[in-house]
N, C-alpha and C positions, 0 to 999 in steps of 0.2 A: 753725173750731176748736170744738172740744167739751170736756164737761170728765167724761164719763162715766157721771153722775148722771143716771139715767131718767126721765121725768116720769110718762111714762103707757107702758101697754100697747096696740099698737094692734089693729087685724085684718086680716088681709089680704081683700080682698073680690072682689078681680079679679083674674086674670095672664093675659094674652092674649098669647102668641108669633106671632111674623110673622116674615118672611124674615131680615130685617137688625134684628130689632130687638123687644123685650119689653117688654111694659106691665104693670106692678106697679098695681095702687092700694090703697089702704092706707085702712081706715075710723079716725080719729081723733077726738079729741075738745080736751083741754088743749092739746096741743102744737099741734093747728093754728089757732091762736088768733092771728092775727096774719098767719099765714102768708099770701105772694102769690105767682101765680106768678113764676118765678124764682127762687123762695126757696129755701135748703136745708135740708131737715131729714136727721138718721138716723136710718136705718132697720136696726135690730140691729149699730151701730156701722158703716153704711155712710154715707159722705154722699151724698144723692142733690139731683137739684133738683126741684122742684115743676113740673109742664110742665101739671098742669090740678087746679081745685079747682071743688068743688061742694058744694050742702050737703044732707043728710040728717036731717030732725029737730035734734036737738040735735047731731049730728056730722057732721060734715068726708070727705068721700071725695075726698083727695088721691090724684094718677097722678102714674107717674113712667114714664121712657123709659129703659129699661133698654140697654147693649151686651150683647152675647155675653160678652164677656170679663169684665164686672161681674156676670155670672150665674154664670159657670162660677167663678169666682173667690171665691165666698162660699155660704153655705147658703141665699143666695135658691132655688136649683137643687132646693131639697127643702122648698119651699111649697107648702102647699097652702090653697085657701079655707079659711077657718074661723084659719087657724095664728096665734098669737100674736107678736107683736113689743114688741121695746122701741125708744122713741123719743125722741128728746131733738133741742130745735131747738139752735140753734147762743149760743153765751156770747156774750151783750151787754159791749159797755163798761163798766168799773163794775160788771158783776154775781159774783154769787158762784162763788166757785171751789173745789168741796167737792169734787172728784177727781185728777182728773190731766192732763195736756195728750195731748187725743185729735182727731185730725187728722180722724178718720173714712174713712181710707183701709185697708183690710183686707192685712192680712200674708199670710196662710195663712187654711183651714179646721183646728178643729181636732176631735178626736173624743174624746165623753167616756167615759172610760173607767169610772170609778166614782162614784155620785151615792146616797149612803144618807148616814142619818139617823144623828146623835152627837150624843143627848141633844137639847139644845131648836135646836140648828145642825143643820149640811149638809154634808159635805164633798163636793166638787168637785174630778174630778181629770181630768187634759185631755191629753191625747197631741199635741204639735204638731210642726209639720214645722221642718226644723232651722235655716234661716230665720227661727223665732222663739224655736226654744229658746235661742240663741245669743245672746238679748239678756235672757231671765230667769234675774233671778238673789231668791234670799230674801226678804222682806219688800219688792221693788219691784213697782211694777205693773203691769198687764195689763188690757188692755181686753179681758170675752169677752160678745158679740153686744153692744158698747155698755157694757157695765156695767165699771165702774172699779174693781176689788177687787186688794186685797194681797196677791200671792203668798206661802206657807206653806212650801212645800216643795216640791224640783225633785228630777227623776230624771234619768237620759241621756237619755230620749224623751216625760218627761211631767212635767208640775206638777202640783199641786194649791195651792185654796182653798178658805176656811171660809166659808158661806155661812148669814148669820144670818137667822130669821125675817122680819124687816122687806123684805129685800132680794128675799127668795122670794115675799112677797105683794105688790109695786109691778114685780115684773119678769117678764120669758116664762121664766125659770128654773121656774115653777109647770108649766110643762108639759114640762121636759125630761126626757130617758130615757136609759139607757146605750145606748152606738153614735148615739147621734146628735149633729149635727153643728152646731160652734158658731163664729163669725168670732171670729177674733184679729186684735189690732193691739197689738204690741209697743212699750214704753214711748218715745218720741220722743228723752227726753235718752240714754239709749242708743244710739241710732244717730247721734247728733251726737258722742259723746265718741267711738266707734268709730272715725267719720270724719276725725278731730281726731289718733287717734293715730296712723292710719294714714298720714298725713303725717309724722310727726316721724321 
């Protein structure tokens, strides 16, 4: 369980494809503090697990063993060396809980449609598939690549959110573009109350 709050940005440093099977490694620094294998951390609100760690100077080059389906399924697919990530390990017992309850399991991809600047903010506005527009609704949340922000305003086919300075310089939002490509994970109490009424 994740609570959507980034720690750090990582880098991607490796991606090596094989028959059955892809390897992510990811250059870290705060968030693999602790980390062992086994462990899971997310990767742009994916949960992945740790399958090899190593150390680099003052940072961390964590691998992970990717499926097909967990590629094809998220914007891992349009990585490249160098690409930024956000990353967040998983909510300790007792630790703080400053977003929202994120599984780290990806909904859909979604596509940004509009990313300009209003005044000292950002607006963010996101096209997703219907699968998760179905669960945003105003002022509730939305996990996009990891990060925990309050939906502003919904279309038939697209959201948006306000993105403040702070959140643009601790997140890979610093490198995103219009047309490209962000993971969704639609708010969890939504899909329980959904489930809940679909029985009654």
């Amino acid at each position: 369980m994740f609570t959507g709050i980034v720690e750090e940005t990582g880098t991607v440093e490796k991606i090596a494809r094989g028959e059955k099977s892809i390897t992510l490694t990811i250059r870290a620094r705060n968030s693999a503090r602790g980390l062992k294998t086994g462990g899971s951390l997310a990767v742009n609100g994916c949960c992945l697990t740790a399958t090899r760690i190593s150390s680099r100077g003052k940072f961390k080059l964590v691998q992970f063993d990717l499926l097909a389906e967990t590629w094809t399924r998220t914007n891992f697919q349009f990585f490249k060396t160098g690409s930024l990530v956000n990353l967040e390990r998983p909510l300790r017992a007792g630790g703080e809980f400053g977003g929202h309850f994120v599984t780290g399991h990806i909904d859909g991809i979604g596509k940004i449609l509009r990313w300009e600047k209003s005044g000292a903010d950002y607006i963010l506005e996101i096209a997703a598939p219907e699968n998760v527009m179905r669960y945003i609704v105003q002022k509730g949340s939305i996990a996009i690549d990891g990060i925990s922000l309050t939906v502003t305003g919904t279309g038939k086919k697209s959201f948006w959110v306000w993105i403040i300075p702070h959140t643009l310089k601790v997140t890979a939002l610093r490198d995103a573009k219009t047309g490209g490509a962000v993971n969704l994970e639609a708010d969890l109490l939504g899909k329980y109350a959904e489930k809940y009424l679909a029985r009654k």
